[in-house]
KEVEXZA-550988 format. One line per field, with one value per residue (C-alpha): x, y, z. Coordinates in steps of 0.1 Angstrom, whole numbers. Example, Ala and Ser with C-alpha at 12.3 -4.5 7.8 and 13.67 -1.06 7.14 Angstrom:
2
px <- 123 / 137 .
py <- -45 / -11 .
pz <- 78 / 71 .
end
This chain:
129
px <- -774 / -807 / -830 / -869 / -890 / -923 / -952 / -985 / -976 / -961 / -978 / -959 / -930 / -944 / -952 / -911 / -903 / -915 / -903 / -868 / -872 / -884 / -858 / -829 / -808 / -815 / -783 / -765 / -779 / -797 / -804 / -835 / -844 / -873 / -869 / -896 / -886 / -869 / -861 / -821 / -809 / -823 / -811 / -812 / -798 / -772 / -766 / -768 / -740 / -716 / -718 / -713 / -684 / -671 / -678 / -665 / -625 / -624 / -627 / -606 / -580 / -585 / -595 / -631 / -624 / -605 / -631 / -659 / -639 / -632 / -670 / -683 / -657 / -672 / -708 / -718 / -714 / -687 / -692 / -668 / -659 / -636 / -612 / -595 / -590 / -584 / -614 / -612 / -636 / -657 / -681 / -710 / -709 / -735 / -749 / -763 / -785 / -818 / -836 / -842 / -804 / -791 / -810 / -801 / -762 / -763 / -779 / -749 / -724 / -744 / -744 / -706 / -702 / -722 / -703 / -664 / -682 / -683 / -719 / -736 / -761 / -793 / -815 / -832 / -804 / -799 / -820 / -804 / -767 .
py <- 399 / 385 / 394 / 388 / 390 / 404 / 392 / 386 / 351 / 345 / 359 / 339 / 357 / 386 / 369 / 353 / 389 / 401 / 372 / 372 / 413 / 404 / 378 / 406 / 411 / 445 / 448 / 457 / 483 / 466 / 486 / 477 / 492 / 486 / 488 / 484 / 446 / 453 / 422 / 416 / 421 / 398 / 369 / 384 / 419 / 400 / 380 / 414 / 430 / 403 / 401 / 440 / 439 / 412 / 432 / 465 / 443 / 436 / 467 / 483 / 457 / 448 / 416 / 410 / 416 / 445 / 462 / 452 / 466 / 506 / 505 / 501 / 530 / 549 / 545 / 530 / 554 / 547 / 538 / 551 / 525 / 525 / 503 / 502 / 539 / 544 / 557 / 533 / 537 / 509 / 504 / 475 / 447 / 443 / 414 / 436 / 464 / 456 / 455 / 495 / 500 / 475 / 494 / 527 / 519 / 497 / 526 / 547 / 521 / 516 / 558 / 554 / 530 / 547 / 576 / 558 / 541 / 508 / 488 / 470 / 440 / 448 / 424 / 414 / 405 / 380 / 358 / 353 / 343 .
pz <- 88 / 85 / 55 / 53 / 22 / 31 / 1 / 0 / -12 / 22 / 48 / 77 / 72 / 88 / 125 / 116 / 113 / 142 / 161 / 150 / 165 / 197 / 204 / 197 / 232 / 249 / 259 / 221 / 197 / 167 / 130 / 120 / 77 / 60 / 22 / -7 / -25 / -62 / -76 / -91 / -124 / -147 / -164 / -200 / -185 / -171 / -200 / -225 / -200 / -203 / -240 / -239 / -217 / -241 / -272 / -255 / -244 / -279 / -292 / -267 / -267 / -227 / -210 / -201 / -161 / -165 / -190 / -162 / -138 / -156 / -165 / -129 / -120 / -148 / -144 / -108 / -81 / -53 / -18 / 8 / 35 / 66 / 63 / 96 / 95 / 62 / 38 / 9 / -24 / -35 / -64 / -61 / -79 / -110 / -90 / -64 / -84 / -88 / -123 / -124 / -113 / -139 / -161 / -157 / -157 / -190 / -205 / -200 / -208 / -240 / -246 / -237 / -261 / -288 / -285 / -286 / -319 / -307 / -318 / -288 / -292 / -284 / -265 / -295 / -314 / -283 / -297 / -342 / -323 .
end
């Protein structure tokens, strides 16, 4: 799979763009999407989730991988797949949402949370360690 960035800071990539669709054989069929940029998670969302995740294994007496794991069933949705011919449910990794996505699922972890009684960090307290 080839990915392009479109930005006004670049505006090369465009004519590459086109380029790279004009050289694309005739004789397969090609899938061609157009989606508005969202960046990635963020570095301090990311950072805030892990410490969350380790915070949330303590108090629920699970290892950090497997807490990760239950709150990405819980929260993101799944993704059916063919597998061969068997349907098999996936969930995204955290690495993949975009800042707006990140967001919206470590809000429901952190209601989650709230509501089992266990006390999240908040971004700000990120910074007194």
């Amino acid at each position: 799979m080839t990915e392009f960035i479109l930005s006004p800071e670049a505006p090369a990539v465009r004519d590459r763009v086109l380029a790279h669709i004009k050289a694309l054989s005739d004789a397969r069929k090609w899938r061609v999407t157009v989606v508005r940029y969202q960046k990635r998670r963020t570095l301090p969302q990311n950072a805030l989730f892990h410490k969350w995740v380790a915070v949330i294994a303590e108090e629920t007496g699970n290892d950090n991988e497997s807490t990760k794991d239950a709150l990405k069933a819980m929260f993101l949705p799944p993704r059916i797949i063919d597998m061969g011919g068997a349907l098999m449910e996936v969930r995204r990794s955290t690495a993949a949402l975009n800042t707006s996505e990140m967001k919206l699922f470590m809000d429901k972890v952190s209601g989650w949370a709230a509501s089992e009684g266990i006390a999240l960090p908040q971004p700000e307290d990120m910074h007194h360690d």
